[in-house]
C-alpha positions in Angstrom: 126.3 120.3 192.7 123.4 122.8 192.3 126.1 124.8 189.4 125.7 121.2 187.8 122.9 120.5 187.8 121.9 124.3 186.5 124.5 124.0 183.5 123.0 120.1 182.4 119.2 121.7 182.0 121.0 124.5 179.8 123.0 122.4 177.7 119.6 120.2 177.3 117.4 123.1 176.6 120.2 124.5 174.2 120.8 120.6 172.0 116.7 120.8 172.2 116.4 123.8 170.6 119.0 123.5 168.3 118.0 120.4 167.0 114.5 121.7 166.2 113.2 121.5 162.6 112.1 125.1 161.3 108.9 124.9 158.6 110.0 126.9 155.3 108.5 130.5 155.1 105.2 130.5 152.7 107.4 132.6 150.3 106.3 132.9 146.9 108.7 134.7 144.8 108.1 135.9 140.9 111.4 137.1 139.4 112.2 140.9 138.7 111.1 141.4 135.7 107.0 139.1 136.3 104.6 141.8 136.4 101.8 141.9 138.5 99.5 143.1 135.9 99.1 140.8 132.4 97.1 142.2 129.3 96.1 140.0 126.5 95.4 141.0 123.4 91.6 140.7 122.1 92.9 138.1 119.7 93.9 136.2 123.0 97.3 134.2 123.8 99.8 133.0 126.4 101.6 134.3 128.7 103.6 132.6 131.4 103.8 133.0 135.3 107.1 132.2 136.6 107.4 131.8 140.3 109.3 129.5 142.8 107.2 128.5 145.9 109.0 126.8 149.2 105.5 125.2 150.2 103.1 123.7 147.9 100.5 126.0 145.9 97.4 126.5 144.1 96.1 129.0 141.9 92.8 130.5 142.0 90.8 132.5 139.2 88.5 134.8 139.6 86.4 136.1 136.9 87.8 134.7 134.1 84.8 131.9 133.7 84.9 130.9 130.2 87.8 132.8 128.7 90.7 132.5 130.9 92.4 128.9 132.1 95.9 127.7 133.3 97.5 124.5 132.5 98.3 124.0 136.0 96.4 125.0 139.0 98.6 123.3 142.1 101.4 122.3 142.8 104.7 121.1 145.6 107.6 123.7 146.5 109.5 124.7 144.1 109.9 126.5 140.8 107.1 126.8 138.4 106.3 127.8 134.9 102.9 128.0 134.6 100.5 128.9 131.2 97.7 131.3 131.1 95.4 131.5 128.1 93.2 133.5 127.2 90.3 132.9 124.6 89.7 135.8 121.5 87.4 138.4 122.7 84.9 138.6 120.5 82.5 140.5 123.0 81.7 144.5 122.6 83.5 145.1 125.9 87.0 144.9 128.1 87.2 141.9 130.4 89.0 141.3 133.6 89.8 138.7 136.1 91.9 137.9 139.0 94.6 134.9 139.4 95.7 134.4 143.1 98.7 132.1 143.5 98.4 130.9 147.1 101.2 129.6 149.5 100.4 128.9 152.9 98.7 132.5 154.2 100.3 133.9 151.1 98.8 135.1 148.5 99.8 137.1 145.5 97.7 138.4 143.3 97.7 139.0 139.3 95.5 141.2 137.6 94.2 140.1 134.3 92.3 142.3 131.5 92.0 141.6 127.8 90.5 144.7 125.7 86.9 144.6 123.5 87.8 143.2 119.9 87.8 145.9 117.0 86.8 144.4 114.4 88.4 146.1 110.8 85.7 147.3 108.5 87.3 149.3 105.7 86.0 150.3 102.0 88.2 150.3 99.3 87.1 154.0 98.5 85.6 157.0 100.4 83.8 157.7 97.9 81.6 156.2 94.7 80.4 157.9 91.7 77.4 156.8 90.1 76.0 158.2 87.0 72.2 159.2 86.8 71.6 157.2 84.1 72.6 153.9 86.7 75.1 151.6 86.6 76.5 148.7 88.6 78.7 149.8 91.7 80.9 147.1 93.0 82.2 147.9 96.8 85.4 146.4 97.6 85.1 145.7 102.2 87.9 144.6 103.6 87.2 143.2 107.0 87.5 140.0 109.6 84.1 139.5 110.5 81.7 137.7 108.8 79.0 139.8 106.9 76.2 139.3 104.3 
């Protein structure tokens, strides 16, 4: 009697435990060939984040005020194509910022920089002659900036 009742609170614990429901792992994965570092050109752009996600996300950006945005910024599990642009940099220096996509405790982080723009100033010539007597000199600039 004791041997029964010993083996029906196994089989119970066992059907109990069995029957549990586990919670998906807070897995984010980005496919082989996502990097973890993105560089935009100073002209700015797209690039897309691919990433599957078996709990629902969000993205967070740091540093990127004003320049940098994503079409989507949360989502469910699943997979995800999500857009980051960045605006031209018309500043005299580099930028950077940081875009966290966050799973449950997870979060994997994307470093973003974008270089200083260059702007193209060229002359058509090195060099210009000018008699002494004077004359009218006409300088051909080639650039993509506005000038007067």
């Amino acid at each position: 009697m004791k041997f029964l009742r010993i083996v029906s609170i196994l089989l119970i614990l066992i059907i109990g435990v069995a029957c549990t429901e586990t919670a998906p792992s807070p897995d984010i994965e980005f496919p082989v060939y996502q990097s973890e570092n993105i560089t935009f050109d100073p002209k700015g752009g797209m690039e897309i984040l691919n990433f599957t996600s078996a709990l629902d996300w969000y993205i967070e950006m740091h540093g990127g005020d004003g320049w940098l945005s994503a079409d989507q910024t949360e989502g469910v599990a699943g997979s995800f194509r999500v857009a980051l642009r960045a605006e031209a940099n018309e500043t005299d220096a580099s930028r950077s910022a940081e875009v966290l996509v966050c799973s449950g405790d997870l979060q994997m982080p994307i470093s973003v920089t974008q270089e200083m723009y260059m702007p193209v100033f060229e002359l058509e010539k090195d060099s210009y002659e000018v008699s002494a007597a004077g004359s009218e000199l006409v300088i051909n600039v080639f650039t993509d900036m506005q000038y007067t």
